[in-house]
DRENNU-502035 format. One record per atom (N, C-alpha, C): atom name; residue number from 0; residue in three letters; y, z, x. Coordinates in nm, 4 decimals. Each point is the difference from the previous one (the first is absolute). Layout:
<atoms>
{atom CA,NUM,ala,{Y,Z,X}}
...
</atoms>
This chain:
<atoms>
{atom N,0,unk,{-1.0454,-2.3281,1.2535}}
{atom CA,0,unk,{-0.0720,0.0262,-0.1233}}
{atom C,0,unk,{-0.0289,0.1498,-0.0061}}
{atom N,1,unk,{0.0365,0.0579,-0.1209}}
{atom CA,1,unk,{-0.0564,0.1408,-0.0116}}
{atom C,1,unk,{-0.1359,0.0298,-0.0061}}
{atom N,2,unk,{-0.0427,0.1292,0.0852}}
{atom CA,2,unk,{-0.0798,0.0499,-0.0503}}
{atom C,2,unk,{-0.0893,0.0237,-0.1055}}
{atom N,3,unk,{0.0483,-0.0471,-0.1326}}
{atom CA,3,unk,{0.0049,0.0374,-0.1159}}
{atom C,3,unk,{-0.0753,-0.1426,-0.0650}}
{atom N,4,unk,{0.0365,-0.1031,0.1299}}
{atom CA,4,unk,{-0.0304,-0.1500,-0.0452}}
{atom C,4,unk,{-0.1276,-0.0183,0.0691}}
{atom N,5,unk,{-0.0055,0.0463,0.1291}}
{atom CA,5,unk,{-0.1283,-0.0048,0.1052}}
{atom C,5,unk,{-0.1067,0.0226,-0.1059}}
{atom N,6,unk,{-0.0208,0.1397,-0.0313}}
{atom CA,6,unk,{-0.0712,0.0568,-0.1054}}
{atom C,6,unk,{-0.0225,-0.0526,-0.1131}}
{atom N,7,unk,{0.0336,-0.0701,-0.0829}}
{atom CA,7,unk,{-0.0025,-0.1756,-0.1151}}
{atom C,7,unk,{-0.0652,-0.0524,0.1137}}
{atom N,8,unk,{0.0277,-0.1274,0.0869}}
{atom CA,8,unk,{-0.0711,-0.0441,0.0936}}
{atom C,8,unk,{-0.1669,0.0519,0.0217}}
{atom N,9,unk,{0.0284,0.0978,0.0442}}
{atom CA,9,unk,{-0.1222,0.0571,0.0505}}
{atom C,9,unk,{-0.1344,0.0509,-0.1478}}
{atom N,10,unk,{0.0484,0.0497,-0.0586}}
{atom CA,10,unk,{-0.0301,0.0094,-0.1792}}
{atom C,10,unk,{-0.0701,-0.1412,-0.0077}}
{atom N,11,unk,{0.0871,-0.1133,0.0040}}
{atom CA,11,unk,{0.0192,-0.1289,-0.0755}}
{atom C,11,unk,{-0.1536,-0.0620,0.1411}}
{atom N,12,unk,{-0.0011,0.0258,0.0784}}
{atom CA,12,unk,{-0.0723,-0.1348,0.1164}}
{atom C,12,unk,{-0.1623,0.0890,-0.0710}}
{atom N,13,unk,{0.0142,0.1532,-0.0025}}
{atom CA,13,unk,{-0.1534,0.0222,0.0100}}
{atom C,13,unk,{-0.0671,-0.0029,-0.1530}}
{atom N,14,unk,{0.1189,-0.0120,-0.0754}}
{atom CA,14,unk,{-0.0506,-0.0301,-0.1401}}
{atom C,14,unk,{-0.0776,-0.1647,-0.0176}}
{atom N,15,unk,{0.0611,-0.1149,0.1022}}
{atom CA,15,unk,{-0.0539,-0.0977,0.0435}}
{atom C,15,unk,{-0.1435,-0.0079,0.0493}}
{atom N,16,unk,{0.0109,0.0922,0.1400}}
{atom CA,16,unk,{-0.1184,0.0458,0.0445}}
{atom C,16,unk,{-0.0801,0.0389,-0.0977}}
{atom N,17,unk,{-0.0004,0.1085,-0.0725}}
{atom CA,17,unk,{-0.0987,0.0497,-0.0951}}
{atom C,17,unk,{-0.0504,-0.1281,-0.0893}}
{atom N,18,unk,{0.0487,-0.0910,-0.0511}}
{atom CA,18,unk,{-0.0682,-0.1192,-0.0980}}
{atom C,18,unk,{-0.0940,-0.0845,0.1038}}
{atom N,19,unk,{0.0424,-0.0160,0.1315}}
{atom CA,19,unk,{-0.0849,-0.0731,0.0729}}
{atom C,19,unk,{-0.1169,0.1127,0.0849}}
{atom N,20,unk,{-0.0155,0.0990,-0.0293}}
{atom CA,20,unk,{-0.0194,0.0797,0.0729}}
{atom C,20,unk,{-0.2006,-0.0071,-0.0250}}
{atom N,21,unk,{0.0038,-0.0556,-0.1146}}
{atom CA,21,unk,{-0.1653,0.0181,-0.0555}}
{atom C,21,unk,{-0.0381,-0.1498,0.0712}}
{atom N,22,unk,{0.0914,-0.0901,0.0357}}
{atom CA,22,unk,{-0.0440,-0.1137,0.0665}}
{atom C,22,unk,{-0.0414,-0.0231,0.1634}}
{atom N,23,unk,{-0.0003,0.1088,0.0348}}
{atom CA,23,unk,{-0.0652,0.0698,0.1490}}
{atom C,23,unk,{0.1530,-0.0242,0.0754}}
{atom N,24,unk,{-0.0359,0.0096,0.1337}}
{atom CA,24,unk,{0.0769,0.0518,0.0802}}
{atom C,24,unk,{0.1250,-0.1241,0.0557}}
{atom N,25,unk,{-0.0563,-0.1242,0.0370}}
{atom CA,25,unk,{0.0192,-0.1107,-0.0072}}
{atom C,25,unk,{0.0568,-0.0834,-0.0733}}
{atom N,26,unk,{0.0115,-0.0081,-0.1268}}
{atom CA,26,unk,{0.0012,-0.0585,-0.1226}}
{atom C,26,unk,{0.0951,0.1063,-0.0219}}
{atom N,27,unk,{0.0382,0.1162,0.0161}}
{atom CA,27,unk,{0.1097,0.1351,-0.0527}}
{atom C,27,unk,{0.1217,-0.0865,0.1151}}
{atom N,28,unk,{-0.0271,0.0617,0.1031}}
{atom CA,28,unk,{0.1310,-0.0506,0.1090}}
{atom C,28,unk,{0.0549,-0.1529,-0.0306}}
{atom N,29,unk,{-0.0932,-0.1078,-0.0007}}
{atom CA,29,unk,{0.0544,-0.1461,-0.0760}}
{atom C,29,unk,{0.0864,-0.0007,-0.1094}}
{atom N,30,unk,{-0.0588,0.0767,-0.0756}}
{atom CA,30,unk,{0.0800,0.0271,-0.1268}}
{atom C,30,unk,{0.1073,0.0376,-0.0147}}
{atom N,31,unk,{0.0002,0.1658,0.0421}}
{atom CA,31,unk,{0.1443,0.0316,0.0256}}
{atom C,31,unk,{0.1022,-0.0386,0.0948}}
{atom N,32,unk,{-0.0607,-0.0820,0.0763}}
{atom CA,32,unk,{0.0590,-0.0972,0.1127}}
{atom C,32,unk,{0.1087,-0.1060,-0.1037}}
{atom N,33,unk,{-0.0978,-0.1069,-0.0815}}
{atom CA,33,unk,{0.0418,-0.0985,-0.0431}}
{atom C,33,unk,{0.0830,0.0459,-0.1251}}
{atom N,34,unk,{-0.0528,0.0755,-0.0849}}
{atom CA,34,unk,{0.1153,0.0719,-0.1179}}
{atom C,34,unk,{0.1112,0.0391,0.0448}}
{atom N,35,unk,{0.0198,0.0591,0.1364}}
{atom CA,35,unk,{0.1773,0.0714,0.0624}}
{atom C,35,unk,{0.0351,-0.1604,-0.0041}}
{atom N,36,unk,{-0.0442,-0.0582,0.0873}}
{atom CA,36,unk,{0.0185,-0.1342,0.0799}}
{atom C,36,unk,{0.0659,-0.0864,-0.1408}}
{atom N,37,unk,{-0.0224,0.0090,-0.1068}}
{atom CA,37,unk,{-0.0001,-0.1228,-0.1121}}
{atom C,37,unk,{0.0589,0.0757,-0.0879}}
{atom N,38,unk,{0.0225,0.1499,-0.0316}}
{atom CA,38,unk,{0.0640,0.0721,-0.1312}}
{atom C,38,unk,{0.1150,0.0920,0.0609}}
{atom N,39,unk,{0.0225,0.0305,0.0801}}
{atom CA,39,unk,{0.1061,0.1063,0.0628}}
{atom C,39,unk,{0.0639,-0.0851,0.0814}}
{atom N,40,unk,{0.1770,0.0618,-0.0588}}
{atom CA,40,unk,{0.1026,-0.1023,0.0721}}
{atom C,40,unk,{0.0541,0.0463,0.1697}}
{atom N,41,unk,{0.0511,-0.0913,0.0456}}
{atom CA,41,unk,{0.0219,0.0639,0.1356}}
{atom C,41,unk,{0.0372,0.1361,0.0393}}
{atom N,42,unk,{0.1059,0.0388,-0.0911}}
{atom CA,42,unk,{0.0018,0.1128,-0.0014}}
{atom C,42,unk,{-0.0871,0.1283,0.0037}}
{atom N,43,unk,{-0.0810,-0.0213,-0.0746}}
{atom CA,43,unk,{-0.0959,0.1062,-0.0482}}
{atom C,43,unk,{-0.0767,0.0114,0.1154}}
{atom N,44,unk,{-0.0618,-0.1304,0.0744}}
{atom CA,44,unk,{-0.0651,-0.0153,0.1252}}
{atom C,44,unk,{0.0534,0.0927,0.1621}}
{atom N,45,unk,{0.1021,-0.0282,-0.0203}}
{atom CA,45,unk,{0.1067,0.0301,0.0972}}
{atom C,45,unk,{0.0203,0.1551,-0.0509}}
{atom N,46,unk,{-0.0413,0.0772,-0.0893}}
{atom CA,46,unk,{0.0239,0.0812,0.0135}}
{atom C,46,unk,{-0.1187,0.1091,0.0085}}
{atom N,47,unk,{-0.1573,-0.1074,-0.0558}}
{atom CA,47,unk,{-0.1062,0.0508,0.0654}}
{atom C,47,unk,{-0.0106,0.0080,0.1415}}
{atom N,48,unk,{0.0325,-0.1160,0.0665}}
{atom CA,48,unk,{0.0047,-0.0067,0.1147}}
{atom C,48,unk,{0.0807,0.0840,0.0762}}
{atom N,49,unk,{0.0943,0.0682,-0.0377}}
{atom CA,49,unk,{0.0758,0.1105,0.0410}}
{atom C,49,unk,{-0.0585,0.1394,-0.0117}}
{atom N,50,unk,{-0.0728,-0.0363,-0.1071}}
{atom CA,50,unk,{-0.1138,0.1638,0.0163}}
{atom C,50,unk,{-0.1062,-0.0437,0.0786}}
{atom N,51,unk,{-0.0187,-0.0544,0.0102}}
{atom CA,51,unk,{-0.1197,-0.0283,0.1060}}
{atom C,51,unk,{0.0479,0.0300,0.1548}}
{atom N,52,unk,{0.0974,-0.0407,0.0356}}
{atom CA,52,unk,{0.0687,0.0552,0.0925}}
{atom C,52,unk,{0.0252,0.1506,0.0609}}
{atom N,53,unk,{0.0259,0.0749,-0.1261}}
{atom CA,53,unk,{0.0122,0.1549,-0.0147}}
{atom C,53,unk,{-0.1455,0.0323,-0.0124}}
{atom N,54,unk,{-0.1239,-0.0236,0.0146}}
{atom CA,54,unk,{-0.0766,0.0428,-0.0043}}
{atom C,54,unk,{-0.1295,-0.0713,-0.0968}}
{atom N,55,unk,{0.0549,-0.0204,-0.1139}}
{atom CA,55,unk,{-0.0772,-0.0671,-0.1232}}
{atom C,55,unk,{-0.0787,0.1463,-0.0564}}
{atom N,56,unk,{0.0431,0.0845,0.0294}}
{atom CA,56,unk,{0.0121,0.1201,-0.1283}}
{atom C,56,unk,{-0.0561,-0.0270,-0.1142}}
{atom N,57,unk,{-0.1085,0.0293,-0.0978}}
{atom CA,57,unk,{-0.0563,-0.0328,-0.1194}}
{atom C,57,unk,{-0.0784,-0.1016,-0.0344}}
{atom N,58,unk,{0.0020,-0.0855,0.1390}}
{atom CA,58,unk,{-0.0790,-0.1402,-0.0682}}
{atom C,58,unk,{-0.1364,0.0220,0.0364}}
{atom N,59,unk,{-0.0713,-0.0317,-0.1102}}
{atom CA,59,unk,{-0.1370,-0.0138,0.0015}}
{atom C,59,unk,{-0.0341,-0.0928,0.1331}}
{atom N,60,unk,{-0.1487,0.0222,0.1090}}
{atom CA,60,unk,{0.0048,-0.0212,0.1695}}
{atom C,60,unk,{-0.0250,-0.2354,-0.0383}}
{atom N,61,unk,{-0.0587,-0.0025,-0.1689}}
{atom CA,61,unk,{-0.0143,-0.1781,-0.0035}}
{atom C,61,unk,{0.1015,-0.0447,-0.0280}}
{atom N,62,unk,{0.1119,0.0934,-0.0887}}
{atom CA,62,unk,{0.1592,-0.0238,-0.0079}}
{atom C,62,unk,{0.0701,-0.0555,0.1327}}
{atom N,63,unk,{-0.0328,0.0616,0.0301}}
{atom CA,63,unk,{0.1053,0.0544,0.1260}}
{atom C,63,unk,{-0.0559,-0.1457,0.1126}}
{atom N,64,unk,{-0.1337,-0.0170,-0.0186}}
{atom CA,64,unk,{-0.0539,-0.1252,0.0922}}
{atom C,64,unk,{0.0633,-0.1390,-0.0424}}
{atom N,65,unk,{-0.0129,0.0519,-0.1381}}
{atom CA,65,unk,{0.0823,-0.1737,-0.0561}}
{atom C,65,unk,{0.1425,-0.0045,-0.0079}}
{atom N,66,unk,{0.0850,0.0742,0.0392}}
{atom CA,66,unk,{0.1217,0.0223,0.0317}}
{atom C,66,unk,{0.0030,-0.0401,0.0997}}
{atom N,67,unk,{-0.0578,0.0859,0.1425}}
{atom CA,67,unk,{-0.0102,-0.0615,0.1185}}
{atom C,67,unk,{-0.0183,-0.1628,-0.0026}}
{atom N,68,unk,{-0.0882,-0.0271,-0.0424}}
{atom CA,68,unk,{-0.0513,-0.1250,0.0142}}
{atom C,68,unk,{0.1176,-0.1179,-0.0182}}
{atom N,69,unk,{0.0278,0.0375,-0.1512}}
{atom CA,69,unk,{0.1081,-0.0827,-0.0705}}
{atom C,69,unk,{0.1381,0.0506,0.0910}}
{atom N,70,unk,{0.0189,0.0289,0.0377}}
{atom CA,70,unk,{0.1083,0.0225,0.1088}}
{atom C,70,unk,{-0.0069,-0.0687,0.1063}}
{atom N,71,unk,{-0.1079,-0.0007,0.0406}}
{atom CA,71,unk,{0.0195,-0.1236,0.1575}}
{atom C,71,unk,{-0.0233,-0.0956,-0.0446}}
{atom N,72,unk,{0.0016,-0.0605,-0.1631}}
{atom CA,72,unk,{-0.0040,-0.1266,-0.0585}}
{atom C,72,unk,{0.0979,-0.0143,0.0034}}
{atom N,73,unk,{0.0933,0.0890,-0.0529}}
{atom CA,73,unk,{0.1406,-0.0266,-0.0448}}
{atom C,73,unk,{0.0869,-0.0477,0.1295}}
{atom N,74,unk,{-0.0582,0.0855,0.1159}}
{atom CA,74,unk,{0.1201,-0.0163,0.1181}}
{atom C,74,unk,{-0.0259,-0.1154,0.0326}}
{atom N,75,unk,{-0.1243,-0.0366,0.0212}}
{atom CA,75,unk,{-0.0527,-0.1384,0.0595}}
{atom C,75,unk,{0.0672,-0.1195,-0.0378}}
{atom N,76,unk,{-0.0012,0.0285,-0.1834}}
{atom CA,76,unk,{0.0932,-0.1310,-0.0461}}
{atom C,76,unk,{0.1572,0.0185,-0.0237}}
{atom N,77,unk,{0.0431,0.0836,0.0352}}
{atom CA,77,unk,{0.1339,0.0213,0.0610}}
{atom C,77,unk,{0.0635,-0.0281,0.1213}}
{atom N,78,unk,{-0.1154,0.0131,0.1231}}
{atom CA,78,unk,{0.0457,-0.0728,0.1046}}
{atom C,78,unk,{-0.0328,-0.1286,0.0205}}
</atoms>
């Protein structure tokens, strides 16, 4: 995935974050947890998850938790 796409991605998760963001800290990470989880196709995931890898560069620190999070969801029900 380009660079060019990371950056959409990364744009796209904290614009998420920001709507849940007045719902405290807890209630933000759930959120943007369950919105990737239920609205973004594998792809798109797989390619957050690939910036997350490189660092996670740009993501807001509750972004970036519900990424984490939703990631060892994902592997879990993959293996």
């Amino acid at each position: 995935m380009s660079h060019s796409n990371h950056n959409n991605l990364v744009y796209m998760a904290n614009q998420i974050g920001k709507f849940f963001e007045s719902q405290g800290h807890d209630q933000e990470v759930a959120g943007v947890s369950d919105h990737i989880r239920k609205f973004w196709d594998p792809r798109m995931r797989k390619g957050i998850y690939a910036h997350l890898d490189a660092g996670g560069a740009g993501l807001n620190p509750n972004v970036l938790e519900a990424l984490t999070t939703l990631r060892k969801a994902d592997t879990l029900l993959s293996s």
